[in-house]
C-alpha positions as CSV (number, residue, x, y, z in Angstrom):
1,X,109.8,156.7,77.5
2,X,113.0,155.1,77.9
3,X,115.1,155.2,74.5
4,X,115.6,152.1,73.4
5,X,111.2,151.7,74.1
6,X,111.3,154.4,71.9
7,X,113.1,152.6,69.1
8,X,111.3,149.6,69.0
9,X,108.2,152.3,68.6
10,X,110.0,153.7,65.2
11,X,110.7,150.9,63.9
12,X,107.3,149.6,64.5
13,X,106.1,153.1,63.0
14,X,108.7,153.4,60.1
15,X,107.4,149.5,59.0
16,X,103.5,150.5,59.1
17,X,104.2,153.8,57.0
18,X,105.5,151.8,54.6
19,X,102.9,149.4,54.5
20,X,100.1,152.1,53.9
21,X,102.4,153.0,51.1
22,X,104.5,155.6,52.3
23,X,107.4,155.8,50.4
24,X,110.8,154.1,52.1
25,X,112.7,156.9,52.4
26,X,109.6,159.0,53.7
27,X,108.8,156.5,56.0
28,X,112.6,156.2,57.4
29,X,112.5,160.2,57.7
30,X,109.6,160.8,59.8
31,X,110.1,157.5,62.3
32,X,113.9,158.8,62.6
33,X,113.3,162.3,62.9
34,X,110.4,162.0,65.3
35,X,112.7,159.6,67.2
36,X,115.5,161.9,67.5
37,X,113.0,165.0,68.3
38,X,111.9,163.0,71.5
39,X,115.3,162.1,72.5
40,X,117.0,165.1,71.9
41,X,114.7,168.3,71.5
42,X,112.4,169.0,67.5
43,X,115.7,172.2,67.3
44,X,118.1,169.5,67.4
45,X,116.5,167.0,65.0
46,X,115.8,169.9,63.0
47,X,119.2,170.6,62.5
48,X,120.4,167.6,62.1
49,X,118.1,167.0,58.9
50,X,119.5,170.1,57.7
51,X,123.0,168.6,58.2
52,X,122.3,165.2,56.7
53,X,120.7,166.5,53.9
54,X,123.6,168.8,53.0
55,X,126.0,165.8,54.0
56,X,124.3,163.1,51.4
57,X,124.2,166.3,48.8
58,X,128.1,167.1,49.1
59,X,129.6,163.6,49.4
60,X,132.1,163.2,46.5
61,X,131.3,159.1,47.5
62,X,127.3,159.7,46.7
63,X,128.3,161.4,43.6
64,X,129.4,158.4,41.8
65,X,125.7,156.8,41.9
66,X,124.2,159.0,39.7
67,X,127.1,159.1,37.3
68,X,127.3,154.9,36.9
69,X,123.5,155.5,36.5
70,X,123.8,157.9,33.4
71,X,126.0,155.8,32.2
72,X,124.1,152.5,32.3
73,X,121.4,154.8,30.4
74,X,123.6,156.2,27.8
75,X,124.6,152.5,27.4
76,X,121.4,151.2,27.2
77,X,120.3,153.3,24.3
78,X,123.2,152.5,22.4
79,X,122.4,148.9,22.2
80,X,125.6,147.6,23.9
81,X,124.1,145.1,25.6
82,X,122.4,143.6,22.6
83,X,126.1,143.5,21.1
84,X,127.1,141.8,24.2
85,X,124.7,139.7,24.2
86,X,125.5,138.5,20.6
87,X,129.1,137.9,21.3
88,X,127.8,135.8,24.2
89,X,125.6,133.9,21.7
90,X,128.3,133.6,19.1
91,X,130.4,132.0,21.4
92,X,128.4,129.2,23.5
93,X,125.2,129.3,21.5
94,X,126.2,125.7,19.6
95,X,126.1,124.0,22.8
96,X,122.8,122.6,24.1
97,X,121.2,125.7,26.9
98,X,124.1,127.3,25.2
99,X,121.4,130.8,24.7
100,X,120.4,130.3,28.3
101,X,124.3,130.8,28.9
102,X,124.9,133.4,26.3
103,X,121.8,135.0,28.4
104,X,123.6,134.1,32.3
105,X,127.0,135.8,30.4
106,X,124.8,139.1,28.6
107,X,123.5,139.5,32.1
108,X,127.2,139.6,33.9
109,X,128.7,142.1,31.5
110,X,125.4,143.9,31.2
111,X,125.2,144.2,34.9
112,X,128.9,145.6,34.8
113,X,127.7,148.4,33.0
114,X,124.4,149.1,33.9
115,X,124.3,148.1,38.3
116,X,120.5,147.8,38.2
117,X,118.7,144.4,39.2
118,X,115.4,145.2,37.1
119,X,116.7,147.0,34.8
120,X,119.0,144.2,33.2
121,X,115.8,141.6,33.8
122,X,114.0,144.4,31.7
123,X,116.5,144.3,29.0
124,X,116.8,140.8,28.7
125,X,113.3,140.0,28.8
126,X,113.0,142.5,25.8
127,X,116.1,141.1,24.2
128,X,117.0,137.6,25.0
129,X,113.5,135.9,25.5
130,X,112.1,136.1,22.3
131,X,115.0,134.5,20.8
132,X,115.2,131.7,23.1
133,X,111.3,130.9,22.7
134,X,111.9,131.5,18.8
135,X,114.8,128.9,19.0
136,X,112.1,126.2,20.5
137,X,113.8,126.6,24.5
138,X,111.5,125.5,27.0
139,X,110.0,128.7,28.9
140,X,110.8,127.5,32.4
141,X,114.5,127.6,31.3
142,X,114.5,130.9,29.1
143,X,112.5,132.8,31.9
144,X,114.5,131.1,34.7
145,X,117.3,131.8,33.5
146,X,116.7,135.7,32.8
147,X,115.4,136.6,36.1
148,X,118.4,135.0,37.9
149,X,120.3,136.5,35.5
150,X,119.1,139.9,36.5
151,X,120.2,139.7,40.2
152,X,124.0,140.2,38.5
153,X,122.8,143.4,37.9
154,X,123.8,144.3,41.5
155,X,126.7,142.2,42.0
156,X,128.6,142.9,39.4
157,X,130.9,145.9,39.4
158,X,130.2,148.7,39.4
159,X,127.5,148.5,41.3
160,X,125.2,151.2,42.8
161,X,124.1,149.2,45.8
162,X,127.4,148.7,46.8
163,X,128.4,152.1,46.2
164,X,125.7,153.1,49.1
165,X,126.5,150.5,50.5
166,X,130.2,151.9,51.4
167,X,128.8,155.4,51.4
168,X,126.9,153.9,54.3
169,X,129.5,151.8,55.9
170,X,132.4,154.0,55.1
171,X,134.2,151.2,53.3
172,X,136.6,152.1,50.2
173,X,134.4,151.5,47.2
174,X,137.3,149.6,45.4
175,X,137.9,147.3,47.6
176,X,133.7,146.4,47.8
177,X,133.9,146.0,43.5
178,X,137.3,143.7,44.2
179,X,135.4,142.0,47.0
180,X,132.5,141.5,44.6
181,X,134.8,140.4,41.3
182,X,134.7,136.9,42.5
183,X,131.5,136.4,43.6
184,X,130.1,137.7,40.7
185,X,132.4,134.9,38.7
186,X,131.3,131.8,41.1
187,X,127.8,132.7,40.3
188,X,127.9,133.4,36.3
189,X,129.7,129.8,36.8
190,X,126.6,128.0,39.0
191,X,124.2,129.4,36.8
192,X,126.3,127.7,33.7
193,X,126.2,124.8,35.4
194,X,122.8,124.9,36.4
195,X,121.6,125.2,32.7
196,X,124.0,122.5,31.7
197,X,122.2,119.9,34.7
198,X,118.6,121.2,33.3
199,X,119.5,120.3,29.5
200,X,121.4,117.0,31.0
201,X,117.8,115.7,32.5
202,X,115.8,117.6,29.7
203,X,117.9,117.7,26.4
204,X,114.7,119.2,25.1
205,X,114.8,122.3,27.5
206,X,117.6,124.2,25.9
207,X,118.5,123.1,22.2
208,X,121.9,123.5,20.3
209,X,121.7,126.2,17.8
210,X,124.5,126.1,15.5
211,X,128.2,126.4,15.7
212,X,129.9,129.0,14.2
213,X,132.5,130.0,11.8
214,X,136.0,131.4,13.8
215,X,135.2,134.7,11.3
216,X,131.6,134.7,12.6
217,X,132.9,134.8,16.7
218,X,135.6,137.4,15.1
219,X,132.9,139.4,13.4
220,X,131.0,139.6,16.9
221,X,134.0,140.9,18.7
222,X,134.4,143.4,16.3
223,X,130.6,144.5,16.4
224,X,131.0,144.7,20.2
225,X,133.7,146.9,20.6
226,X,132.4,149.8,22.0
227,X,131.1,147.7,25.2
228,X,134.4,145.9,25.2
229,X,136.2,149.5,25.5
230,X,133.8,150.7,27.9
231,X,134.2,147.5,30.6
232,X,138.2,147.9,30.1
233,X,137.9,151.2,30.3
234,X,136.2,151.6,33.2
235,X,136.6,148.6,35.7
236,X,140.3,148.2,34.2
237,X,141.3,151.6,35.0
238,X,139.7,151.8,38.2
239,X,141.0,148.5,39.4
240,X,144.3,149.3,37.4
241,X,145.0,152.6,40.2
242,X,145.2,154.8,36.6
243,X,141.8,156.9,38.2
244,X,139.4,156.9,41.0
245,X,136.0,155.2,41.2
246,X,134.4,159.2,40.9
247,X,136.9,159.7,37.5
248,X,136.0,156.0,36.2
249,X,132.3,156.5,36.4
250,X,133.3,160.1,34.8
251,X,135.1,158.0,31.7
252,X,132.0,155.8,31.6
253,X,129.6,158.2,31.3
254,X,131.9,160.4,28.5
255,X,132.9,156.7,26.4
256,X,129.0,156.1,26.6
257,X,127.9,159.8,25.0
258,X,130.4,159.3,22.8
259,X,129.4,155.9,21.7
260,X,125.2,156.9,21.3
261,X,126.8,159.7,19.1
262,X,128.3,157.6,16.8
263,X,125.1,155.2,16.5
264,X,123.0,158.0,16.4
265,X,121.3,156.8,19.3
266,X,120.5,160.5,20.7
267,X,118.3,163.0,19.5
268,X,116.3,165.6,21.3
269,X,113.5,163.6,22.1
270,X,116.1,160.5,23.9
271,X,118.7,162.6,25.8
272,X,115.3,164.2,27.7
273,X,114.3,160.7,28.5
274,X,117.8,159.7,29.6
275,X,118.3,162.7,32.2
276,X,114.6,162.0,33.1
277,X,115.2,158.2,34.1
278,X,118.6,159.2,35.5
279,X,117.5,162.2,37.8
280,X,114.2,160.3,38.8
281,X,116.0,157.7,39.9
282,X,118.5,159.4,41.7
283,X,116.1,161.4,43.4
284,X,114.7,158.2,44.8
285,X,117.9,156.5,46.3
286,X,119.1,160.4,47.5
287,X,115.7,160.2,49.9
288,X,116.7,157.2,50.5
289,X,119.9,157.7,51.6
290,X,118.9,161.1,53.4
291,X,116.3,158.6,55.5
292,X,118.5,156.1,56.6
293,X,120.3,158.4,57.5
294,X,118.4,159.9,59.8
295,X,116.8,156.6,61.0
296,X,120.5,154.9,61.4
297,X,121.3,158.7,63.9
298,X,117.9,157.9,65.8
299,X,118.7,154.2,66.4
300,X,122.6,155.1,67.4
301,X,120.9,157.4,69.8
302,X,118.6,155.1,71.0
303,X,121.1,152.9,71.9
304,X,118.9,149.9,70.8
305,X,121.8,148.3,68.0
306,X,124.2,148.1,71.3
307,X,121.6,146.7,73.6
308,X,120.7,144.1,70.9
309,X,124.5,143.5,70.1
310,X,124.8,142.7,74.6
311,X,121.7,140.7,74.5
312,X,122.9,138.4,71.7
313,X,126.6,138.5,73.9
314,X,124.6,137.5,76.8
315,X,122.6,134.4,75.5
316,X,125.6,132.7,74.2
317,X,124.5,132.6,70.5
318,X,127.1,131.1,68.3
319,X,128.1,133.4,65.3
320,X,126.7,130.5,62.7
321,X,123.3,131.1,64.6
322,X,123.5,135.0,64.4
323,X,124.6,135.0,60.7
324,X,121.5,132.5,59.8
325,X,118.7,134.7,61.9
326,X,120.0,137.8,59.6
327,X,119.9,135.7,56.1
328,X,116.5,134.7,57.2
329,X,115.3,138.3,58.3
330,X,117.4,139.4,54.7
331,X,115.7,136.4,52.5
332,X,112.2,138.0,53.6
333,X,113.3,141.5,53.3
334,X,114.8,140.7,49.8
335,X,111.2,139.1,48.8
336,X,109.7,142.5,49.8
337,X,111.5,145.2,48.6
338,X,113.9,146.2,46.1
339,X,117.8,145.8,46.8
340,X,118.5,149.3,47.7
341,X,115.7,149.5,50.2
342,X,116.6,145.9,52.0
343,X,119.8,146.9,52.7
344,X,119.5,150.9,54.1
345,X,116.8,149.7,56.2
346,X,118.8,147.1,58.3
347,X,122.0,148.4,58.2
348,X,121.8,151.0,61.6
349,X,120.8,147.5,63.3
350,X,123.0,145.1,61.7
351,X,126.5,146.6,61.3
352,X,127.1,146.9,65.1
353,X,126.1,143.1,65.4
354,X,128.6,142.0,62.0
355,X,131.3,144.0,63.7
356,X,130.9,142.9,67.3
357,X,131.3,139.4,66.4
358,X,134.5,140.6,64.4
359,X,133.3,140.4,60.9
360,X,134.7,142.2,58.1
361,X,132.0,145.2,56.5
362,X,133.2,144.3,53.1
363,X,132.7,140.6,53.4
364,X,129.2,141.2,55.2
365,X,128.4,143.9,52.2
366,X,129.0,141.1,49.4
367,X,126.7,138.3,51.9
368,X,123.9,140.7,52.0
369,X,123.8,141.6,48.5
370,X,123.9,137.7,47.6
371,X,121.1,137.5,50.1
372,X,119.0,140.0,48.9
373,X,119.1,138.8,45.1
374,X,118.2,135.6,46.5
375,X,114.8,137.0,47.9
376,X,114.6,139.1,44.6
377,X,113.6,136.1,42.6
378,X,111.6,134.1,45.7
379,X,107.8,133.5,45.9
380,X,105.5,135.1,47.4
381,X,107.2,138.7,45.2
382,X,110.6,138.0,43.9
383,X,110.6,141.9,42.6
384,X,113.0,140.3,39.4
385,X,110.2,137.9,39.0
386,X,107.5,140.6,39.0
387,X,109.3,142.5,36.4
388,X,109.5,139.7,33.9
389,X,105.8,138.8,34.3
390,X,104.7,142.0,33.4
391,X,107.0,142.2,30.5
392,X,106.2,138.8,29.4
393,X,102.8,138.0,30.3
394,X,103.8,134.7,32.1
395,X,101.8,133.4,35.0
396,X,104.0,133.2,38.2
397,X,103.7,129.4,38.6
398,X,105.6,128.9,35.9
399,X,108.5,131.8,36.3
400,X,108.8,130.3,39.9
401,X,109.2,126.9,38.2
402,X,111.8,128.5,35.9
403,X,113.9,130.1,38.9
404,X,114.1,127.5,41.3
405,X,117.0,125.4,40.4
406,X,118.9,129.3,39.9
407,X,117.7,129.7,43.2
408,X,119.2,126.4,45.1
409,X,122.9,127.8,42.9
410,X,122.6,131.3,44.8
411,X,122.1,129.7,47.9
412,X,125.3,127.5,47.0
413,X,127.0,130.6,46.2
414,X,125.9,131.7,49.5
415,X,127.0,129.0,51.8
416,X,130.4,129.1,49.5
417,X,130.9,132.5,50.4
418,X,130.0,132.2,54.6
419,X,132.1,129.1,55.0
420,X,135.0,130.4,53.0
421,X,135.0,134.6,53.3
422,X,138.6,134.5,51.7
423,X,136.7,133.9,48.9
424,X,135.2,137.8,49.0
425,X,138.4,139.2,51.3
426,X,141.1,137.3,48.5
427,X,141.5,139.7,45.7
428,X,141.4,143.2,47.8
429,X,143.8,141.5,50.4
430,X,145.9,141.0,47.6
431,X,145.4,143.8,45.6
432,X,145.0,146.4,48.5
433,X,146.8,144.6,51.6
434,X,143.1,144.9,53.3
């Protein structure tokens, strides 16, 4: 069977694995690995497994993922982002949708800290909905505005998608969190202004709590200093040049222990749950990781990406054309499966088409993950969406309802982003001369 037959069979196989519930990184082993055994001998693909697995195990890169994860843990317990989420509240909770902001601004810096999509919906569905339905917000707003909210999780820096995503892609990690600074701004400032439009047509929708004293936003500051310290600390230092991405997600993980210490935060019983959620989840994106792998080696070998890449080359398709089949292909994939999973799936395909039409990998990396957290929160699954439900009870007409307008800002975000890539490539071409 010629090879690139052969791919178009793996794929086909890696897809229907996963639809009779194979896991993703599973399914990407076994398509990739039989691929490569009929190309190039089972001894060969055998050792390369071997190698790939040692590979994704050793990589100082890889290593930072499980660190930022600890972190976000360790930070989670300690209740920083119900301190940031006050200070948030404190200081834009007297204008009308001014909680839906606080909850759009809780989401950014919790995101910072934390990197995880569903896991900052999680939190704010715990900590920010009940106060928004207790302060009389309407609950396509308050719901709406917490699972858009939650796609910062993975856009913010530092983010554990975008870590992979350079692991994958051997970009610099710094310059990927300086590409994503930016981004992550525009959209905390769309999502603003979409509360502000809803509250505009519905004054009813979002209601203005009371303004507070200058000692009440000072005593809020104060209150929040540990998550304060622990942002500065870690992005500032990183971005700063005083350590590496690997020693800032080191600080962050230390300034986090020390933090649940002094709350009293762990105990026997917590710091068993924290390593359990941390090594569980790492385990996950490592088999990941080890599968695409694999599958990206079996569709290099297969010669399929540069056959595609010639094919597109030969029609004549205009980059614009290109770029919209993949953020249709991505809107779908987003809607299907988690962040993580969207991107390592595509990426052996797609990089070798970004690149041959002269694209930058750290511009791309910022598109994708826009595009991704755009199907995160879109019918028919919206994974964010699903996460509030079952948190909240909600029927899914109505979180749809809530999420659409945040939708149509993330896809101005988007179009922002493709028209004007400066807007990504501006801070590391300054910072970094990339």
């Amino acid at each position: 069977m010629e090879p690139t037959t052969l791919a178009i069979f793996g794929i086909a196989g890696m897809f229907a694995l996963i639809i009779l519930r194979v896991p993703i990184g599973i399914a990407m082993c076994v398509a990739g690995l039989a691929g490569c055994a009929a190309i190039i001998g089972r001894p060969a693909a055998m050792s390369f497994l071997s190698t790939e697995v040692m590979a994704k195990f050793s990589s100082p890169d890889t290593a930072v993922a499980p660190m930022f994860l600890l972190m976000g843990n360790l930070a989670t317990i300690s209740g920083l982002s119900g301190d940031l989420y006050r200070l948030a509240h404190v200081c834009v909770g007297h204008f009308r949708g001014g909680l839906a902001m606080a909850t759009v601004a809780g989401c950014g810096f919790f995101g910072a800290i934390c990197g995880s999509s569903a896991a900052t919906t999680a939190t704010f569905t715990s900590v920010a909905l009940p106060e928004m339905i207790n302060r009389n917000y309407s609950k396509y707003l308050a719901t709406g505005v917490i699972a858009a909210g939650g796609c910062l999780g993975t856009l913010v820096p530092p983010s554990v998608p975008l870590v992979l995503y350079a692991v994958m892609t051997g970009q610099f990690i710094v310059e990927l969190f300086m590409a994503a600074f930016i981004p992550a701004m525009l959209c905390i400032l769309l999502f603003f202004v979409t509360v502000w439009l809803i509250c505009l047509v519905n004054p009813q929708a979002g209601p203005a709590g009371q303004r507070r004293s200058a000692m009440e936003v000072l005593d809020a500051f104060k209150k929040s200093w540990a998550a304060i310290l622990l942002l500065l600390g870690v992005l500032g230092g990183i971005y700063a040049g005083i350590f590496t991405v690997n020693e800032g997600a080191a600080v962050g993980c230390v300034l986090s222990l020390i933090f649940a210490v002094i709350r009293k935060a762990i105990n026997r019983k917590t710091i068993g749950a924290i390593i359990k959620d941390t090594v569980v989840a790492m385990g996950m994106i490592y088999i990941i990781m080890i599968g695409a792998g694999i599958f990206g080696y079996f569709i290099a070998l297969s010669g399929i990406a540069q056959v595609t890449v010639d094919a597109i080359t030969a029609a004549g398709m205009p980059n614009w054309l290109i770029i919209t089949l993949l953020m249709f292909v991505y809107f779908i994939m987003g809607a299907i499966f988690d962040c993580l999973a969207a991107m390592l799936i595509t990426l052996p395909l797609v990089v070798p088409i970004i690149t041959g039409m002269g694209y930058s990998l750290v511009w791309w990396g910022i598109v994708n993950m826009v595009i991704i957290n755009i199907g995160q929160i879109s019918p028919p699954i919206g994974l964010n969406v699903f996460v509030l439900k079952s948190l909240s009870g909600y029927n899914l007409g109505l979180l749809y309802r809530g999420v659409a307008p945040f939708m149509l800002a993330a896809i101005a975000l988007l179009a922002v982003l493709i028209a004007w890539p400066h807007v990504v490539l501006f801070l590391p071409t300054l910072l970094m001369g990339f």
